[in-house]
N, CA, C and O atoms as a CHARMM CRD file, in Angstrom:
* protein
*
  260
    1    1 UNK  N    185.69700  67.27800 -11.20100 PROA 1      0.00000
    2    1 UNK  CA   184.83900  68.44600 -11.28000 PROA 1      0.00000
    3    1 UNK  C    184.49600  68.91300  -9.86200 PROA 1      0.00000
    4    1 UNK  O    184.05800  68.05200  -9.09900 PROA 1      0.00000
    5    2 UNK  N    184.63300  70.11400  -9.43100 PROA 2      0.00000
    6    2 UNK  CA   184.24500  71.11400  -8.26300 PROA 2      0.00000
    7    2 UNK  C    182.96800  71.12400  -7.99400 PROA 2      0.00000
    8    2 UNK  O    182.25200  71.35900  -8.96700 PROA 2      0.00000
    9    3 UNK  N    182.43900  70.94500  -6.98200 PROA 3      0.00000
   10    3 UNK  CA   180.96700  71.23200  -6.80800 PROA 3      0.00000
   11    3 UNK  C    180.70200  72.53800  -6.20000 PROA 3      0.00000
   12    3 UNK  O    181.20100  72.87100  -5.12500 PROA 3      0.00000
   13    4 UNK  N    179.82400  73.36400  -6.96900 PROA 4      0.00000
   14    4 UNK  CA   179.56900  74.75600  -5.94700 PROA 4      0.00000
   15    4 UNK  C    178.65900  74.51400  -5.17200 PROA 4      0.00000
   16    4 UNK  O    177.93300  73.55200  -5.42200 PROA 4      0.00000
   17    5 UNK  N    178.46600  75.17500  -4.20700 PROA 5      0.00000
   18    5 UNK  CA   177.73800  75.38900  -2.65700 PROA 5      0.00000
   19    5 UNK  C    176.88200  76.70800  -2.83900 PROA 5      0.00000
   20    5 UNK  O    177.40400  77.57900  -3.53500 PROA 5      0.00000
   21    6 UNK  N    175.72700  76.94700  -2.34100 PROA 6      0.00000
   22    6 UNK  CA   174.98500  78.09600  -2.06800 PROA 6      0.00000
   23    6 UNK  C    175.53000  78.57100  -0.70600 PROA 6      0.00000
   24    6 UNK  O    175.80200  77.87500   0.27300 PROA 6      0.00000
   25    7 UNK  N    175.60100  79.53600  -0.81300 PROA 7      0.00000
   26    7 UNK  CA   175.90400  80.04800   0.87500 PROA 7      0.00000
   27    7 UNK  C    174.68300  80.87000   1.34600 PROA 7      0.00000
   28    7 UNK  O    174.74800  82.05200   1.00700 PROA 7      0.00000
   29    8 UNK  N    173.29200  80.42200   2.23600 PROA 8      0.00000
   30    8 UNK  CA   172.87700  80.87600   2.85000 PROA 8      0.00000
   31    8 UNK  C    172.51600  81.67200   4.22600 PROA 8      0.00000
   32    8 UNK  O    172.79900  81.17100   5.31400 PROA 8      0.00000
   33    9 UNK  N    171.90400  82.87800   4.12300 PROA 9      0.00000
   34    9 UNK  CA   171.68100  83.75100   5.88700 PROA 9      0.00000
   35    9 UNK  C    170.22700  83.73400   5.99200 PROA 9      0.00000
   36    9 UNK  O    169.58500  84.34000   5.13300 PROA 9      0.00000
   37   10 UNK  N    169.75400  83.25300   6.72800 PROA 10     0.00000
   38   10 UNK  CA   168.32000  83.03500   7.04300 PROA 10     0.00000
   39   10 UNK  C    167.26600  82.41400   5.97100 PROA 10     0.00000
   40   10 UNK  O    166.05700  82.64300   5.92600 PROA 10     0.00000
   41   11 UNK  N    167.92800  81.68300   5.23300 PROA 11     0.00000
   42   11 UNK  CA   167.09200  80.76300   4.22900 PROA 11     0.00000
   43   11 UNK  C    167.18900  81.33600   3.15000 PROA 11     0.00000
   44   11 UNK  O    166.56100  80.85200   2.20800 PROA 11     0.00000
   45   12 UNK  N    168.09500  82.68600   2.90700 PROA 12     0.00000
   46   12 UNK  CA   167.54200  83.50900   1.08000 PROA 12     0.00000
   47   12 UNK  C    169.21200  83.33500   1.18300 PROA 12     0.00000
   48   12 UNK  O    170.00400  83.50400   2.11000 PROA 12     0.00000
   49   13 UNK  N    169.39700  82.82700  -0.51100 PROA 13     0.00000
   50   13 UNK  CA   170.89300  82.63100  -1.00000 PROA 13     0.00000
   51   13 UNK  C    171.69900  83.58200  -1.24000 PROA 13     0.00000
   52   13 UNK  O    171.39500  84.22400  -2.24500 PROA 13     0.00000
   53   14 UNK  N    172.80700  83.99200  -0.58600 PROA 14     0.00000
   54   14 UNK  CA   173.17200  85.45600  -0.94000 PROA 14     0.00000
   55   14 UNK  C    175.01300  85.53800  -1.53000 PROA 14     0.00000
   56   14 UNK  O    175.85100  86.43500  -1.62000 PROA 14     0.00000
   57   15 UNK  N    174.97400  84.12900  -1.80900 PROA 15     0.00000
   58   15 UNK  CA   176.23400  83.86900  -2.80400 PROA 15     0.00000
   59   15 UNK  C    176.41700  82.38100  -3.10800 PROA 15     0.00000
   60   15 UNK  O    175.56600  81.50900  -2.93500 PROA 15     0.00000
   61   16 UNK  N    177.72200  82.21100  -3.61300 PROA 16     0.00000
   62   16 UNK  CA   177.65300  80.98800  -3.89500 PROA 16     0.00000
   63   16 UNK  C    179.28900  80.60000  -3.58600 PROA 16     0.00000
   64   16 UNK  O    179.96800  81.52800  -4.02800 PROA 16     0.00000
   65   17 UNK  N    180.38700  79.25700  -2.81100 PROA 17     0.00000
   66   17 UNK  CA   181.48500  78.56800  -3.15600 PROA 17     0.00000
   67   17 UNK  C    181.93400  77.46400  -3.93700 PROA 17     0.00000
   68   17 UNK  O    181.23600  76.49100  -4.22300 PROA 17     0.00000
   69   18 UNK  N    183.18500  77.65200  -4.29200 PROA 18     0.00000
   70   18 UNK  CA   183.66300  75.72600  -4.86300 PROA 18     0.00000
   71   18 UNK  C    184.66800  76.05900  -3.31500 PROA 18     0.00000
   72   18 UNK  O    185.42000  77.02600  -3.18600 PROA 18     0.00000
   73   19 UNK  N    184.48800  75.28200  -2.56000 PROA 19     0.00000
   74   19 UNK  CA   185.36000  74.97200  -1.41800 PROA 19     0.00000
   75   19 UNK  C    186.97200  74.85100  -1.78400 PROA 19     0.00000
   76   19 UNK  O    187.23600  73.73900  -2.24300 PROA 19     0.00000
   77   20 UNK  N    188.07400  75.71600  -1.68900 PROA 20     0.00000
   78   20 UNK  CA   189.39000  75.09600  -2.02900 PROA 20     0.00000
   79   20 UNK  C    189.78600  73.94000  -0.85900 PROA 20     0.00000
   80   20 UNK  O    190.39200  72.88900  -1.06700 PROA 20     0.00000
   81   21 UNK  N    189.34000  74.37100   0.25500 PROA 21     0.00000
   82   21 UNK  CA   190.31800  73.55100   1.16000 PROA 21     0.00000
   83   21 UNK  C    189.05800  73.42100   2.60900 PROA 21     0.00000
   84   21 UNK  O    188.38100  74.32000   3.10900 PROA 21     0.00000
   85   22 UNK  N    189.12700  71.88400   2.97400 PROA 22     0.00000
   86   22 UNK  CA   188.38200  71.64000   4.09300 PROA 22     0.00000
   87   22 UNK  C    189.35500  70.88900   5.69800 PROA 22     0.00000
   88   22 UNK  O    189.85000  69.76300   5.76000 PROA 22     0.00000
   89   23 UNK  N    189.35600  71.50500   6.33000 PROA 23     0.00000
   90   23 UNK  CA   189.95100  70.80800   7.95300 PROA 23     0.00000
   91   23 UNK  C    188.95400  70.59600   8.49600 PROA 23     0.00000
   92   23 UNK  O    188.43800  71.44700   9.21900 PROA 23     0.00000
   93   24 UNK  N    188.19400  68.90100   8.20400 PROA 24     0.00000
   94   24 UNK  CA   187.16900  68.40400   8.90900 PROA 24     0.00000
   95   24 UNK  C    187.57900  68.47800  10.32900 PROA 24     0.00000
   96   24 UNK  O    186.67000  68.75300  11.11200 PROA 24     0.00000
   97   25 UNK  N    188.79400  68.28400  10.83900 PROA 25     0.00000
   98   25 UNK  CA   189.14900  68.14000  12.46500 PROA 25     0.00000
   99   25 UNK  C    188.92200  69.03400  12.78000 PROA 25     0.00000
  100   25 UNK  O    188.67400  68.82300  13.96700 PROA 25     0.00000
  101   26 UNK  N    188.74800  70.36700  12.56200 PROA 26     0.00000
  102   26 UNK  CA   188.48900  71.65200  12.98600 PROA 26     0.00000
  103   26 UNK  C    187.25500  72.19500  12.93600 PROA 26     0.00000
  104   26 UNK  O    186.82200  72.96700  13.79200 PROA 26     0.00000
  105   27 UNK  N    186.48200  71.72000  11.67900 PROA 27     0.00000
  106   27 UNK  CA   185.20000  72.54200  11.31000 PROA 27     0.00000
  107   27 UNK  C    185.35500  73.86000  10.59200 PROA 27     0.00000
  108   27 UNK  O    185.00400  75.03500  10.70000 PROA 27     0.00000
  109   28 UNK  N    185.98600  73.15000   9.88500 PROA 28     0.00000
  110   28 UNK  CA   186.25700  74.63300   8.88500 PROA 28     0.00000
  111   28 UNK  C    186.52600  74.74100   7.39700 PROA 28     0.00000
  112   28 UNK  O    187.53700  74.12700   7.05600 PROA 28     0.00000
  113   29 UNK  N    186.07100  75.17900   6.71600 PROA 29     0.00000
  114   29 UNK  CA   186.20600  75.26900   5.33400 PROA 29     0.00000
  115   29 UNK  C    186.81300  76.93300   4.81700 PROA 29     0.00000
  116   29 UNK  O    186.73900  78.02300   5.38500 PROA 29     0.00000
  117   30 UNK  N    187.44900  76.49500   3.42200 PROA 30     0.00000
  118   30 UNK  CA   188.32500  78.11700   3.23500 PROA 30     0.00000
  119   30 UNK  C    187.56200  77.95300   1.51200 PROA 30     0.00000
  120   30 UNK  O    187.31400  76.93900   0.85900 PROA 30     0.00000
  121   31 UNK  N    187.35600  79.42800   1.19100 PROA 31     0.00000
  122   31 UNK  CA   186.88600  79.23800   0.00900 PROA 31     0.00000
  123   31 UNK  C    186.70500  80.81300  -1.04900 PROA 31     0.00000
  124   31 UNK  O    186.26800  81.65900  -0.26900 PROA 31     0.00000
  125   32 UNK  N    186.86500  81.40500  -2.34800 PROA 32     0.00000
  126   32 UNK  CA   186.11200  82.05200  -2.42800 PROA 32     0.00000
  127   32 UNK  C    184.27500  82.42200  -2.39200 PROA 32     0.00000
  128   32 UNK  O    183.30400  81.73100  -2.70000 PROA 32     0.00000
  129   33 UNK  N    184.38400  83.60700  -1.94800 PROA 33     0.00000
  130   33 UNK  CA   182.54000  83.56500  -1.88800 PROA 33     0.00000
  131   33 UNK  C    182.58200  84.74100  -3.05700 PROA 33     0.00000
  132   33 UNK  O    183.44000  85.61600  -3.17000 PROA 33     0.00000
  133   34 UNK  N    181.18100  84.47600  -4.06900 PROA 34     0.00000
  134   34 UNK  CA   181.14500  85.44000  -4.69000 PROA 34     0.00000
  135   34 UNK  C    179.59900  85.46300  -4.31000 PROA 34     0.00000
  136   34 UNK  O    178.86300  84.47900  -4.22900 PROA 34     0.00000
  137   35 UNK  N    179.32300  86.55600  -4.13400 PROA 35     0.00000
  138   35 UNK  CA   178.36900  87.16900  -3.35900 PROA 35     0.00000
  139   35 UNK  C    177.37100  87.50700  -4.42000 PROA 35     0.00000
  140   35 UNK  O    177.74000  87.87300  -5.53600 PROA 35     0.00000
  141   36 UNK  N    175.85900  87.36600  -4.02500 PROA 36     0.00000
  142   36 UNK  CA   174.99800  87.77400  -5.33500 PROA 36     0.00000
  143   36 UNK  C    174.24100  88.88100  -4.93600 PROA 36     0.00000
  144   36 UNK  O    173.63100  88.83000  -3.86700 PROA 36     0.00000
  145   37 UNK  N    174.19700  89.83600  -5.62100 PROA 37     0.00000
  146   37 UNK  CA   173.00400  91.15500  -5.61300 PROA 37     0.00000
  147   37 UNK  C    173.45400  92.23300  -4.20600 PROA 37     0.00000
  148   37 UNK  O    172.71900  93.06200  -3.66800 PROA 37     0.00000
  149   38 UNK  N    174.87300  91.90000  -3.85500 PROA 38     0.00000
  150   38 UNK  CA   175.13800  92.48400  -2.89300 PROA 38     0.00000
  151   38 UNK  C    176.45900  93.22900  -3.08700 PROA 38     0.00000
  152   38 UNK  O    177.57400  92.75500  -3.30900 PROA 38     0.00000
  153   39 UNK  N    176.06600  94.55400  -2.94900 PROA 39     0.00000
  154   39 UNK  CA   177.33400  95.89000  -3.69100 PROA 39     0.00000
  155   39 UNK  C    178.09900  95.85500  -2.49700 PROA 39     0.00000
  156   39 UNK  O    179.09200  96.48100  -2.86900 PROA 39     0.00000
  157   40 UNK  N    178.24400  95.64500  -1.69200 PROA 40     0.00000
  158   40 UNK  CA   179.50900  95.72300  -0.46400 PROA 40     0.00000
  159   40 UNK  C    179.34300  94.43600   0.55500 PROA 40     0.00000
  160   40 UNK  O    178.60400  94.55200   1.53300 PROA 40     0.00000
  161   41 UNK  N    180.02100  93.25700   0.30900 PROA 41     0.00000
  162   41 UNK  CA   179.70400  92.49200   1.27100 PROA 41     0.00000
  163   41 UNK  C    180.15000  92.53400   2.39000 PROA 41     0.00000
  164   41 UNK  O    179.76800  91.64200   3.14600 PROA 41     0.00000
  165   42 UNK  N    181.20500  93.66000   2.97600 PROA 42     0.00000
  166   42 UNK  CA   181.54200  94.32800   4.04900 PROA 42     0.00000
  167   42 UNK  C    180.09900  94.83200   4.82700 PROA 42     0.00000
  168   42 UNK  O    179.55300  94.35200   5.82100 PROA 42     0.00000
  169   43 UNK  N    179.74600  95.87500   4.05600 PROA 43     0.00000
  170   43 UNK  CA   178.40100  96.66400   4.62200 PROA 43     0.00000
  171   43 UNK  C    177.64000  95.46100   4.85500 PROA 43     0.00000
  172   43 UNK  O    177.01200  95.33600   5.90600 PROA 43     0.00000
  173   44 UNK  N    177.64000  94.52100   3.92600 PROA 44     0.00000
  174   44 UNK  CA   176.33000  93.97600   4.39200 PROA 44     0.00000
  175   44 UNK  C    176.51900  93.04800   5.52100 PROA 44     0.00000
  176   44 UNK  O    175.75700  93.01600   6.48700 PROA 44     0.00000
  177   45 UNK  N    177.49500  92.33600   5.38300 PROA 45     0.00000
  178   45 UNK  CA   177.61800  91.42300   6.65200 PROA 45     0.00000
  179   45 UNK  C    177.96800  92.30000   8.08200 PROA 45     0.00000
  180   45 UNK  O    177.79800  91.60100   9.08100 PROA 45     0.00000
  181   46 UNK  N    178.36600  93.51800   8.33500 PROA 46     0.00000
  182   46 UNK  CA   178.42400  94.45800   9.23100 PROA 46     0.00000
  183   46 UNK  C    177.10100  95.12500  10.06600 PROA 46     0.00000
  184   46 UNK  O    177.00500  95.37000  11.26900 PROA 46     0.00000
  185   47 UNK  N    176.04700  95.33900   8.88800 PROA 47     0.00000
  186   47 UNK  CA   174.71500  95.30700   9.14000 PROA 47     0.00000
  187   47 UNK  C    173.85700  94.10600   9.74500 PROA 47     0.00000
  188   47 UNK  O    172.95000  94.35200  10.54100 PROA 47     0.00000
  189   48 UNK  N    174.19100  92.67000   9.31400 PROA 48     0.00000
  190   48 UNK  CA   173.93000  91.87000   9.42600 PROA 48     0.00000
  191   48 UNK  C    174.25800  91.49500  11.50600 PROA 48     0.00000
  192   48 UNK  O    173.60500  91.12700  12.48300 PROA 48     0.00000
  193   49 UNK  N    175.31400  91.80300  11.25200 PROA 49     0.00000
  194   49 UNK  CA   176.09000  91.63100  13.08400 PROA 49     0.00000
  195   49 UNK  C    175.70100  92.33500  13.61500 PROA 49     0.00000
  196   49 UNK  O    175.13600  91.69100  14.49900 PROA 49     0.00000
  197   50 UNK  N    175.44200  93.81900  13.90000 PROA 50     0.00000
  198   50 UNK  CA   174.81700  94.83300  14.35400 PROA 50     0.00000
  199   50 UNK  C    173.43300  94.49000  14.43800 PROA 50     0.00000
  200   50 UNK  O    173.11700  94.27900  15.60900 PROA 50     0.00000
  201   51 UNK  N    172.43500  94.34700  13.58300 PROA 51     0.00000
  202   51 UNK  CA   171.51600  93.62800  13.99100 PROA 51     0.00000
  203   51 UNK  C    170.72400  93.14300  15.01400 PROA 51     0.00000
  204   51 UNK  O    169.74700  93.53200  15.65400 PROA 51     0.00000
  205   52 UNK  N    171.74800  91.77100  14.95300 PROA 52     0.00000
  206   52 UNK  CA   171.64100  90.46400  15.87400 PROA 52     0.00000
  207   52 UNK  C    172.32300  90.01900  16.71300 PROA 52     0.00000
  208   52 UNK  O    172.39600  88.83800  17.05100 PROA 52     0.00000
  209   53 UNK  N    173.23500  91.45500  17.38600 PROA 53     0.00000
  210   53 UNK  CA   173.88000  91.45500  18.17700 PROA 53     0.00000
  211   53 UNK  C    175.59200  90.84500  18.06200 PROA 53     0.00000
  212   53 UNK  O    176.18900  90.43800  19.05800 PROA 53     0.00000
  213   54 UNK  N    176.11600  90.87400  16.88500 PROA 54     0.00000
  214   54 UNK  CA   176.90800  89.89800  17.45300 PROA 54     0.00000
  215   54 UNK  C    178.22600  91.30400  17.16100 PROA 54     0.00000
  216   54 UNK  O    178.12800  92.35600  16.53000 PROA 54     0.00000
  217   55 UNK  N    179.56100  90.60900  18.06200 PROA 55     0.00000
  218   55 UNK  CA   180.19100  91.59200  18.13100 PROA 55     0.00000
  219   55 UNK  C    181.31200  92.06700  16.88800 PROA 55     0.00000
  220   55 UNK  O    181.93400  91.19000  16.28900 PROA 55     0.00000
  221   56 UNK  N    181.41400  92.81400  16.72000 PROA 56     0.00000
  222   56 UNK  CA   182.46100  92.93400  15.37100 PROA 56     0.00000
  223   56 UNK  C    183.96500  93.43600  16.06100 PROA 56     0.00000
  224   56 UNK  O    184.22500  94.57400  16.45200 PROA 56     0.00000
  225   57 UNK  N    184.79000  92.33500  16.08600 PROA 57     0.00000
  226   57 UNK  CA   186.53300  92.61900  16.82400 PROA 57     0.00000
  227   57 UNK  C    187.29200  93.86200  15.48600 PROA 57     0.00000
  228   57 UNK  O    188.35700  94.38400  15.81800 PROA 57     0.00000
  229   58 UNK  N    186.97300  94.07000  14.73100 PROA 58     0.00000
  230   58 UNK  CA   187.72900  95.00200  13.09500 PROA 58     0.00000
  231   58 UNK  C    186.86700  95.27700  12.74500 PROA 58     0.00000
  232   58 UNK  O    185.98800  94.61100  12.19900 PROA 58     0.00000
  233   59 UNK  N    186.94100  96.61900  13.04800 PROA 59     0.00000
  234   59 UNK  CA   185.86000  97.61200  12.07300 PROA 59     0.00000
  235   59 UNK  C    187.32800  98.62500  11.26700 PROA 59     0.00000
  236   59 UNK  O    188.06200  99.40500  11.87400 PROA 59     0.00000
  237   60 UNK  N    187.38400  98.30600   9.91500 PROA 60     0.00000
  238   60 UNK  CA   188.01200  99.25500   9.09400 PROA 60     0.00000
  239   60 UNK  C    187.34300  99.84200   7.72000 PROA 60     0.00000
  240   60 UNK  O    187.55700  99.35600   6.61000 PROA 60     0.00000
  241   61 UNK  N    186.41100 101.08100   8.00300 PROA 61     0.00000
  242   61 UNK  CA   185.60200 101.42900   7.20800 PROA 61     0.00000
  243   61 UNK  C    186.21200 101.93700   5.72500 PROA 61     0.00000
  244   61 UNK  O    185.67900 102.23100   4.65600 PROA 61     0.00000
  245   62 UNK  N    187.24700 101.90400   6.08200 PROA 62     0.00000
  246   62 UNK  CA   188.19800 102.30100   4.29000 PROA 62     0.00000
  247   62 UNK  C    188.06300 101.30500   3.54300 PROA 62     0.00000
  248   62 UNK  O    187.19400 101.46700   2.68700 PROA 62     0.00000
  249   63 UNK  N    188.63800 100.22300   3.52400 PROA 63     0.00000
  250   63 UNK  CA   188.49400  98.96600   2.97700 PROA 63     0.00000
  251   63 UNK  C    187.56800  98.29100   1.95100 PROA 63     0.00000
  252   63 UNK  O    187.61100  97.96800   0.76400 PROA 63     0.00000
  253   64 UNK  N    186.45700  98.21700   3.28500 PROA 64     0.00000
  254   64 UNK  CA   184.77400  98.40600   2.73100 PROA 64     0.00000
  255   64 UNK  C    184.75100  97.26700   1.57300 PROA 64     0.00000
  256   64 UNK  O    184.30600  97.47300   0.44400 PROA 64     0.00000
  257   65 UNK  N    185.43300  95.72500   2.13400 PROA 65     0.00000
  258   65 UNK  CA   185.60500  94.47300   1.27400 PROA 65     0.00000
  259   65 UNK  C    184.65600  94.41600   0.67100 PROA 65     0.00000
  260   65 UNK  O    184.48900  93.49800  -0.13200 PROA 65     0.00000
């Protein structure tokens, strides 16, 4: 059985994973995220970087993941 994960941004839960695949040597995990109460998780994580400064390398506003 899969265990799901909460995926938190500043302490409020804003989706949830079952991890497919982990490279502990790396620090990295691959997974779907299904995102809760959030209609564009493009917009929102874009808003999110803008913010708090951080830089965005791909901005493709068609897409709009």
């Amino acid at each position: 059985m899969k265990k799901t994960y909460a995926i938190q941004l500043n302490k409020v839960t804003i989706g949830t994973t079952v991890f497919a695949y982990a490279d502990v040597s790396m620090g990295v995990v691959f997974g779907t995220v299904l995102f809760q109460d959030i209609n564009s998780p493009y917009d929102f994580l874009k808003e999110y970087c803008l913010q708090n400064g951080i830089g965005i390398d791909a901005h493709i506003p068609k897409i709009n993941l």
